[in-house]
C-alpha positions as CSV (number, residue, x, y, z in Angstrom):
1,X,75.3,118.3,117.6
2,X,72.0,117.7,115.3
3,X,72.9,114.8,112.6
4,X,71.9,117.2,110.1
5,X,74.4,120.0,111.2
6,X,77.2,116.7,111.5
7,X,76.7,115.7,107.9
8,X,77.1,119.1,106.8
9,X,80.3,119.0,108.6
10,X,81.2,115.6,107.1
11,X,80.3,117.0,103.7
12,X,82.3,119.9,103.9
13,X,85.7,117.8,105.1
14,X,85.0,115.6,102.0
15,X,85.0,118.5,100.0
16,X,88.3,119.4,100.6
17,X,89.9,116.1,100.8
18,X,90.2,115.5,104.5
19,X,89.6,112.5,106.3
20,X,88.9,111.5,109.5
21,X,90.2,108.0,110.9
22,X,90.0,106.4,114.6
23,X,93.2,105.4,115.6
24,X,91.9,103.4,118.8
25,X,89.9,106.1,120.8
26,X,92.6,108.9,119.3
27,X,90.8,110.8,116.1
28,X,93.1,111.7,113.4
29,X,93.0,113.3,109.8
30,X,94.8,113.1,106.8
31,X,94.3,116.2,105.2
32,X,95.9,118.7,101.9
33,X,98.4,120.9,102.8
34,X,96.7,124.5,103.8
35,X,92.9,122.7,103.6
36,X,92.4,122.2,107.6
37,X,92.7,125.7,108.4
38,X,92.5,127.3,111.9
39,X,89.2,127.8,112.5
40,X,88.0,124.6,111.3
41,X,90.4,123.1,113.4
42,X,88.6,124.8,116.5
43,X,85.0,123.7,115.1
44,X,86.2,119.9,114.5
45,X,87.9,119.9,118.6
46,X,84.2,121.5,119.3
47,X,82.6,118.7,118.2
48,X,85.4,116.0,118.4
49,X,83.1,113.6,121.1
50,X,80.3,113.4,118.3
51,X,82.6,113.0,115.2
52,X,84.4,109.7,117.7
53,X,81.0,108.4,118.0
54,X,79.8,108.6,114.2
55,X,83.3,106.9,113.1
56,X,82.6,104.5,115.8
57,X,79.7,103.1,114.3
58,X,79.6,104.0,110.9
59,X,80.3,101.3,108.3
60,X,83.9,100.8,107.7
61,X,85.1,100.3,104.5
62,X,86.6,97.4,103.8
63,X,90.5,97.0,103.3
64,X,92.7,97.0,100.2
65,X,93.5,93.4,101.1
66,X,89.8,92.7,101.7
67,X,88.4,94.1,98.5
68,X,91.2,91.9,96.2
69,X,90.3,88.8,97.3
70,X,86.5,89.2,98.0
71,X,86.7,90.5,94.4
72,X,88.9,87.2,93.1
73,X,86.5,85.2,95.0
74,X,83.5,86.6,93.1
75,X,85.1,85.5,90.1
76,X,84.5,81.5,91.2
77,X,82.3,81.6,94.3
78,X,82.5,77.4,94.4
79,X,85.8,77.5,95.0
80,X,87.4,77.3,97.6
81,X,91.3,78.5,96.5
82,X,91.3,81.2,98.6
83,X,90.7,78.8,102.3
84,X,94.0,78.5,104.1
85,X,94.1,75.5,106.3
86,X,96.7,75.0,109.1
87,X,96.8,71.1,110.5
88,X,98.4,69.9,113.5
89,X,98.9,66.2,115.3
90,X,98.2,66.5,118.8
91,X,99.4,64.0,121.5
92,X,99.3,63.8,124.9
93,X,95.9,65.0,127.4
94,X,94.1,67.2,125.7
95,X,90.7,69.2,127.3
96,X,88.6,69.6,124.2
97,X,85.9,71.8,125.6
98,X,89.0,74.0,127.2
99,X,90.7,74.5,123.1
100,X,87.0,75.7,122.4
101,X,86.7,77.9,125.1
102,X,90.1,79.6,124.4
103,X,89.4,79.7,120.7
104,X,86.3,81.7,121.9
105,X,88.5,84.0,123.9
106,X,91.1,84.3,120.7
107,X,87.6,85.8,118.9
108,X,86.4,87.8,121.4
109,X,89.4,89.9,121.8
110,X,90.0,90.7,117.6
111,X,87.2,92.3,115.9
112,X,88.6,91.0,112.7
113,X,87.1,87.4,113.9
114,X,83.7,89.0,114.3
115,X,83.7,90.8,111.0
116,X,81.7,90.1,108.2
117,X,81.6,91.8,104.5
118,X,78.3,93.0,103.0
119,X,78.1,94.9,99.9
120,X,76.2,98.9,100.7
121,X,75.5,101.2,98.2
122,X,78.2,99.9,95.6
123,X,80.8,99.2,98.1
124,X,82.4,96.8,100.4
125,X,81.9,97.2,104.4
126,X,83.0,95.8,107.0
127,X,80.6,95.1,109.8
128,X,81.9,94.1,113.1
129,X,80.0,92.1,115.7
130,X,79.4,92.6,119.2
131,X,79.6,88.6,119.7
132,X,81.5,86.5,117.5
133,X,82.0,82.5,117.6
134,X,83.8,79.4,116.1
135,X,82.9,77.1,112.9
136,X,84.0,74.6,115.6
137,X,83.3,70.6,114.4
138,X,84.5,68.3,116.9
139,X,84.2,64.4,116.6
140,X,85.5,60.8,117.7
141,X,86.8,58.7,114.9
142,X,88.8,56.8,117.0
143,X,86.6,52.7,115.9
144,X,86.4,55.2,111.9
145,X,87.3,53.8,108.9
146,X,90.6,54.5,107.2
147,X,91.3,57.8,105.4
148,X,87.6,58.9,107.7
149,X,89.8,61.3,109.5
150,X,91.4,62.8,105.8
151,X,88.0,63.3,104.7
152,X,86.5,65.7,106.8
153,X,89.3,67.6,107.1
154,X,89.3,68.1,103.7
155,X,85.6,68.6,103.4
156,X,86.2,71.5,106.1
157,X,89.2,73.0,104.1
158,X,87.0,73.1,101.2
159,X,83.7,74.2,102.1
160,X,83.2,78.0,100.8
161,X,83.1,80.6,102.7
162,X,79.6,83.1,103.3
163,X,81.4,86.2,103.7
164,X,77.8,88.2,105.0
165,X,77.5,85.3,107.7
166,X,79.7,82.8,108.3
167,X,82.5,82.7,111.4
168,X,85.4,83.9,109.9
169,X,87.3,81.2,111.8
170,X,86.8,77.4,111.3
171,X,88.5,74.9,113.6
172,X,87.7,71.1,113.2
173,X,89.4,68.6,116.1
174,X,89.3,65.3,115.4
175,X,90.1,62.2,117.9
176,X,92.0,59.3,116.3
177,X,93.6,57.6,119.4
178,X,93.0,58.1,122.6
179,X,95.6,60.5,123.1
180,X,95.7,61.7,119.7
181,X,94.0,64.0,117.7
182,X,94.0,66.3,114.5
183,X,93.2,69.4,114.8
184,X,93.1,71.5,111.5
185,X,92.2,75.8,111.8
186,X,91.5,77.8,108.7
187,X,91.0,81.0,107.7
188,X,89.9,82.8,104.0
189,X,92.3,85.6,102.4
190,X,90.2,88.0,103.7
191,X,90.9,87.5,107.0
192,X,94.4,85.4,106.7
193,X,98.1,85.8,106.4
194,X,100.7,84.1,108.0
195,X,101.4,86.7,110.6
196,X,97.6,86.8,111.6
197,X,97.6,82.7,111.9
198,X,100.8,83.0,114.4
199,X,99.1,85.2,116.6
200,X,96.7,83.1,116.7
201,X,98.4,80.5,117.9
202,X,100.4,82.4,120.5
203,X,97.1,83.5,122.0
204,X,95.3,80.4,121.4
205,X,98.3,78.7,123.8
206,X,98.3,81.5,126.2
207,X,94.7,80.8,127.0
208,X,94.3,77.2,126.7
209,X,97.2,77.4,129.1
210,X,95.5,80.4,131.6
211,X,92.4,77.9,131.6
212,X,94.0,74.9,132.8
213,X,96.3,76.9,135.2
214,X,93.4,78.4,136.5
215,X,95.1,81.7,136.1
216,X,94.3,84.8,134.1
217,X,96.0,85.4,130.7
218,X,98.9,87.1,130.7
219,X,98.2,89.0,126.9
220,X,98.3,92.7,126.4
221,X,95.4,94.3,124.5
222,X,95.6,94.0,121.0
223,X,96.0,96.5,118.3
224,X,92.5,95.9,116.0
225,X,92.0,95.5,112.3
226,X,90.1,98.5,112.4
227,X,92.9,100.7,113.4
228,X,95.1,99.0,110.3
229,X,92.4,99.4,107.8
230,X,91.7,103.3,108.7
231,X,96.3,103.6,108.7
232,X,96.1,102.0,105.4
233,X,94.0,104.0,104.1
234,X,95.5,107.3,104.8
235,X,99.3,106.3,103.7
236,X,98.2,105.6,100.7
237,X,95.8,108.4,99.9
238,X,98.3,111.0,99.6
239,X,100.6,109.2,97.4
240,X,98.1,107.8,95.1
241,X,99.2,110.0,92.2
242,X,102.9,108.7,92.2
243,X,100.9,104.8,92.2
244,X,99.1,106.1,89.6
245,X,101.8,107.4,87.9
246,X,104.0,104.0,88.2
247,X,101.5,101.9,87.2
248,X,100.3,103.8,83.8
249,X,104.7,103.5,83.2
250,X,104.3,99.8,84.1
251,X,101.5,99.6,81.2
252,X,103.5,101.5,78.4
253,X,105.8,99.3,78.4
254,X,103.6,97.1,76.2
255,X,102.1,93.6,76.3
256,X,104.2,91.3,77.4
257,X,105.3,87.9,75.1
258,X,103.4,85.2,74.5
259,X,104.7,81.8,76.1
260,X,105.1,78.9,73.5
261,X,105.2,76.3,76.7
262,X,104.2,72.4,75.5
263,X,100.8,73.1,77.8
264,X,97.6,71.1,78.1
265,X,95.0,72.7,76.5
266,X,92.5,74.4,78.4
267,X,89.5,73.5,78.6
268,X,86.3,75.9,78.5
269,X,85.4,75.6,81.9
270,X,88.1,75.7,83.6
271,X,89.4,73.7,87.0
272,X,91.8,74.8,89.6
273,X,92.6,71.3,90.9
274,X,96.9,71.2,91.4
275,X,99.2,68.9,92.2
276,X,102.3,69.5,94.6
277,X,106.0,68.6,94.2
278,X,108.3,69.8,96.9
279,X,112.3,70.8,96.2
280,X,113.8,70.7,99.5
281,X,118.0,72.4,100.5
282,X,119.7,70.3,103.2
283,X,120.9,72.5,106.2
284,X,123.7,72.2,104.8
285,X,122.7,73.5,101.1
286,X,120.9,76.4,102.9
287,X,123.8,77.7,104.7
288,X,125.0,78.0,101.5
289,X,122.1,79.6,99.5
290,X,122.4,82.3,102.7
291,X,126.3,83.0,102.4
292,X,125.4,83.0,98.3
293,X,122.7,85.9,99.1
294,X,125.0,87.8,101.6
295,X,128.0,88.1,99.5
296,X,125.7,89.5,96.3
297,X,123.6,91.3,98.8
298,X,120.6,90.3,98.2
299,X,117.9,88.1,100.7
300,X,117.2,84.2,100.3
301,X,113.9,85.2,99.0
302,X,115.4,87.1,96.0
303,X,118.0,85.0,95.0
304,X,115.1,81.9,95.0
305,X,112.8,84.0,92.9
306,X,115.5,84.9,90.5
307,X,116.2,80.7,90.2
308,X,112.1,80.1,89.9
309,X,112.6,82.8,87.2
310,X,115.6,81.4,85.4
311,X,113.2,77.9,85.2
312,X,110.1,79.7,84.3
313,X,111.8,81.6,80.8
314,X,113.3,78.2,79.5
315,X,110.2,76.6,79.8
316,X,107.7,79.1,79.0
317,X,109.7,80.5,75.9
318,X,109.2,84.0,77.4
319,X,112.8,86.5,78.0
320,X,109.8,89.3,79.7
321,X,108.1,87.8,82.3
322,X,105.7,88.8,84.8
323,X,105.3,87.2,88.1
324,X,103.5,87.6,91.5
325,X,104.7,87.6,95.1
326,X,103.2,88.6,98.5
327,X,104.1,90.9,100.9
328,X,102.6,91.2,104.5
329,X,102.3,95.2,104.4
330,X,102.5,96.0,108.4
331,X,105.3,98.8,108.1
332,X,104.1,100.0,111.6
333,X,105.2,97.8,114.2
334,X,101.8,98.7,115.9
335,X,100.4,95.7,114.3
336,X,103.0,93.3,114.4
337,X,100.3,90.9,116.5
338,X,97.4,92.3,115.0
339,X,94.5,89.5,113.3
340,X,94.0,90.5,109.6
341,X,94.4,90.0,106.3
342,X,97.4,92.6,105.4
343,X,99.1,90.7,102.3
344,X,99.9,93.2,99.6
345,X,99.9,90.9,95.8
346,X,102.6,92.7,93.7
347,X,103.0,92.1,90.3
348,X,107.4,91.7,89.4
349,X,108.1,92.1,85.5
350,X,111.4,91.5,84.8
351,X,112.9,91.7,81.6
352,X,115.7,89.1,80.9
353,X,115.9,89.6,77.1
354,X,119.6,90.9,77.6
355,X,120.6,87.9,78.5
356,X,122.1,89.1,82.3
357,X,124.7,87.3,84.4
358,X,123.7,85.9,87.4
359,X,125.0,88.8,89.7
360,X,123.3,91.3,87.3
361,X,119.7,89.7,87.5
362,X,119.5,89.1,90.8
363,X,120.1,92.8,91.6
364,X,117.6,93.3,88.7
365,X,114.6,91.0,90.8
366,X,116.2,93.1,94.0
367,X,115.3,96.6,91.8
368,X,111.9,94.9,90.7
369,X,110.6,94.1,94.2
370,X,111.9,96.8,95.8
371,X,109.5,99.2,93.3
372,X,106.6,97.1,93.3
373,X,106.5,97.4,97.4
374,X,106.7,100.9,96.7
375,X,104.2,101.5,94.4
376,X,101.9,98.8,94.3
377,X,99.3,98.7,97.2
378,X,96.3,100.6,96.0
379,X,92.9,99.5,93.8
380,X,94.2,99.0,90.8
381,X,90.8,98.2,88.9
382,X,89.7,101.8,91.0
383,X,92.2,103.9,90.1
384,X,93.5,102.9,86.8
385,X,90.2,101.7,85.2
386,X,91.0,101.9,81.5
387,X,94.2,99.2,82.0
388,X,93.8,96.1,80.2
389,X,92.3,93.8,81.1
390,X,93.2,90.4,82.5
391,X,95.2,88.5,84.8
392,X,99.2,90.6,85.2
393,X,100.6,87.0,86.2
394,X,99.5,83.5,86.0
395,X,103.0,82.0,88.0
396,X,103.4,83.6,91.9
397,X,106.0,83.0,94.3
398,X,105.4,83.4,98.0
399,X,108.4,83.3,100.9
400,X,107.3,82.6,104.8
401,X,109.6,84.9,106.8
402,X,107.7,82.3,110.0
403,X,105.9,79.7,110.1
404,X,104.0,77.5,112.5
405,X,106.6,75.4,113.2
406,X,107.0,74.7,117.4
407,X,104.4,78.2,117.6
408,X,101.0,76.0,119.2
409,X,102.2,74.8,122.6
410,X,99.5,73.3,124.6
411,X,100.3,72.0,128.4
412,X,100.0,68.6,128.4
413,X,100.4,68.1,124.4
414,X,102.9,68.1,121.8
415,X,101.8,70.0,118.9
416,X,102.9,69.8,115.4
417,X,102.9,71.5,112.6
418,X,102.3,69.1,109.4
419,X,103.7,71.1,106.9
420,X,102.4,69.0,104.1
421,X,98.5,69.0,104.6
422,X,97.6,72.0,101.8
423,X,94.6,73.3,99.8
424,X,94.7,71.9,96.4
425,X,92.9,74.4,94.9
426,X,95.1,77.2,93.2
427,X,93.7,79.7,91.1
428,X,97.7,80.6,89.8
429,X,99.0,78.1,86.9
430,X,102.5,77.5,89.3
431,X,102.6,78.6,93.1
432,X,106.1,78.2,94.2
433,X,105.7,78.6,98.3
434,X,109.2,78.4,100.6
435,X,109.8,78.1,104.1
436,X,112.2,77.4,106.6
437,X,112.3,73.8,108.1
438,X,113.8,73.0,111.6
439,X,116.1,70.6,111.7
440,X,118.7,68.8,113.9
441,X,121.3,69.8,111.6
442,X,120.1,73.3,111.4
443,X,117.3,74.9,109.3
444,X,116.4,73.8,106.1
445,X,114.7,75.3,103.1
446,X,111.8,74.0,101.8
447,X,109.8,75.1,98.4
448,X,106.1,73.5,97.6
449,X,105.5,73.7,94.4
450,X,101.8,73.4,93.0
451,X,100.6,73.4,89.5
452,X,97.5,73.0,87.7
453,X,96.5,70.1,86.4
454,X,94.5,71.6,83.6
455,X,97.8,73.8,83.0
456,X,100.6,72.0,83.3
457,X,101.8,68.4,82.3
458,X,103.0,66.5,85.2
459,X,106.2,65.3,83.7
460,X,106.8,68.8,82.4
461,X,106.7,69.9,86.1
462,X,108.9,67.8,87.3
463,X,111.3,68.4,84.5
464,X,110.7,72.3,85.8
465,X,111.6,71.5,89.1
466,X,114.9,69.6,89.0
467,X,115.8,72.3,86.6
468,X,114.9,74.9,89.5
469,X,116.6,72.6,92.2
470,X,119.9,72.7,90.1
471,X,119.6,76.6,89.8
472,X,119.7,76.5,93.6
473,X,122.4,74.6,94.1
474,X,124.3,76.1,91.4
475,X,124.4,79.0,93.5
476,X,125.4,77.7,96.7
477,X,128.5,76.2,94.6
């Protein structure tokens, strides 16, 4: 097939709204109802080995998830709120050049780590490698001077990222006994969520493990970012005018009030420098806050964003607030192991100027989420370009359904998780993250609170969080 008869083709499919996707070496189409008729059904299976090989190796756009946070990035390009470091203490024997090695293997095997993001023509592409590597920094500090060790992990955590070039994973391991080490991996929203950085770490230990066994790896092939970003893209293309439609409701509901909270003022320029406070349950406060949630019939996750939102209204003088959550939107369990940034940012407005009982909001925050997930994963800026302008939320809560706890296991080495070594850059005035923490008692819950410093007064915040801790436990009662 000449190229010039194979953009005709192309041009004609765009025409009447069909598109073609790769689904691994499978080509499918998402197409209006009645606008892939017969014949050109026959003329596309005619040509089907030279339509593969164009969508093979022509520029793939990049994702939704992609776009929002290269765009937010653009915003501040010196900082670095969007790098998501992961640290763990290691002790025991440890083959350094063998973690590099399988770190290597982790990238070769996920295009996602070999991708980079260039801007063609007006839009965002991904372009994927053939060979990929590891920011890998490796170094003694064993006769170092105190707080040596804290300091370049932090200066790795921190260093931006050069989307058009740069390894889209960075690992630093860093020896501080002699069987002891730190070993910190992170990853920009682009590439990151927490699902992506657990499978990671299972394959990281499956071939660190295969290498010192001296034994091949025992992991299955995996499903590609590629794949995700081409299945995203055609769920959401037919249902973009019911998106469109929820989000111009969303808008008439007017602007939302003004908060009256005691804040610093801000200055021009401003900084994005936090501060974290934690509010941790007891196992035995968070089998309660679980038999709470089951008997209203509503998750954990709910019934601690409905507390965070209770705290929020008395302090920020506001009955109609807005906030934001994440969601890791992999509906298909096809890419339940899949490497890539998936995390869907809804924005929850809930309107508490009623004055609802308890049992009446939290089905309200239930109602709230469960629309926004509908409704809310598309281009926003793209498709709605005459909203206002502007932040939709300055607070965001974010729930971890897993985390790295006990997921890096290294023969010969201990691993773990410290669940306290963060980025302390935030773009959002108040990030409320939870988790589950392991515990001999049972699981506990864990919530890290961060607010800016240019935002926020640090005796304010504290005030804000006891207030939020007695809102949990009021519910377990």
């Amino acid at each position: 097939m000449s190229a010039q008869d194979l953009r005709s083709l192309l041009q004609e499919l765009d025409t009447r709204g069909i598109q073609l996707r790769l689904e691994g070496e499978a080509l499918r189409f998402t197409a209006p109802t009645g606008a892939l008729t017969p014949e050109l059904r026959a003329r596309l299976q005619a040509v089907k080995p030279a339509l593969i090989e164009h969508l093979r190796h022509a520029d793939l756009p990049a994702s939704l998830p992609q776009r929002r946070f290269w765009s937010l990035q653009q915003l501040d390009p010196d900082w670095a709120f969007y790098n998501v470091p992961f640290l763990f203490q290691l002790r025991g024997r440890l083959d350094a050049a063998l973690l590099h090695q399988a770190l290597r293997d982790v990238v070769a095997r996920h295009e996602s780590l070999r991708t980079t993001l260039h801007q063609r023509d007006g839009q965002l592409v991904q372009v994927i490698g053939e060979q990929g590597s590891v920011d890998w920094l490796e170094s003694d500090l064993r006769d170092a001077e105190t707080g040596a060790a804290e300091a370049v992990l932090r200066r790795e955590m921190l260093r931006a990222y050069d989307f058009a070039n740069d390894p889209a994973l960075r690992a630093t391991l860093l020896r501080i006994e002699s069987e002891a080490w730190l070993f910190q991996l992170c990853l920009h929203n682009v590439v990151f969520d927490m699902a992506s950085m657990l499978a990671i770490l299972a394959e990281l230990s499956e071939l660190y493990a295969s290498l010192i066994e001296q034994r091949p790896a025992l992991l299955a092939t995996p499903v590609q970012y590629s794949d995700y970003t081409r299945w995203q893209a055609a769920r959401i293309a037919p249902a973009m005018p019911r998106r469109r439609a929820y989000w111009q409701d969303w808008f008439a509901r007017g602007e939302q009030q003004a908060w009256t909270w005691p804040a610093r003022e801000t200055p021009a320029t401003p900084g994005f420098n936090t501060l974290p406070s934690w509010v941790r349950l007891s196992a035995e406060d968070y089998a309660r806050l679980q038999s709470f949630s089951r008997a209203q019939g509503v998750t954990v996750t709910i019934a601690v964003l409905t507390a965070y939102l209770l705290g929020l209204r008395r302090f920020v003088g506001c009955d109609d607030l807005t906030i934001g959550t994440t969601y890791s939107d992999r509906d298909d369990n096809r890419f339940e192991g899949m490497i890539g940034a998936s995390i869907v940012v809804p924005a929850l407005r809930v309107d508490m100027t009623d004055g609802p009982a308890l049992p009446v909001l939290l089905q309200r925050v239930r109602d709230v989420l469960a629309g926004a997930l509908a409704h809310q994963d598309l281009p926003l800026d793209e498709v709605l370009p005459e909203r206002p302008k502007g932040p939709l939320f300055r607070m965001v809560c974010t729930a971890f359904a897993d985390t790295p706890h006990g997921k890096l296991r290294l023969p010969g080495t201990r691993a773990a998780w410290q669940e306290t070594w963060w980025n302390p850059i935030s773009r959002p005035a108040l990030y409320l993250v939870l988790w589950e923490t392991p515990g001999a008692a049972g699981p506990g819950l864990t919530c890290h609170m961060m607010h800016r410093q240019d935002v926020w007064d640090g005796a304010m915040v504290e005030k804000m969080n006891a207030l939020f801790h007695q809102s949990l436990l009021e519910m377990t009662a």
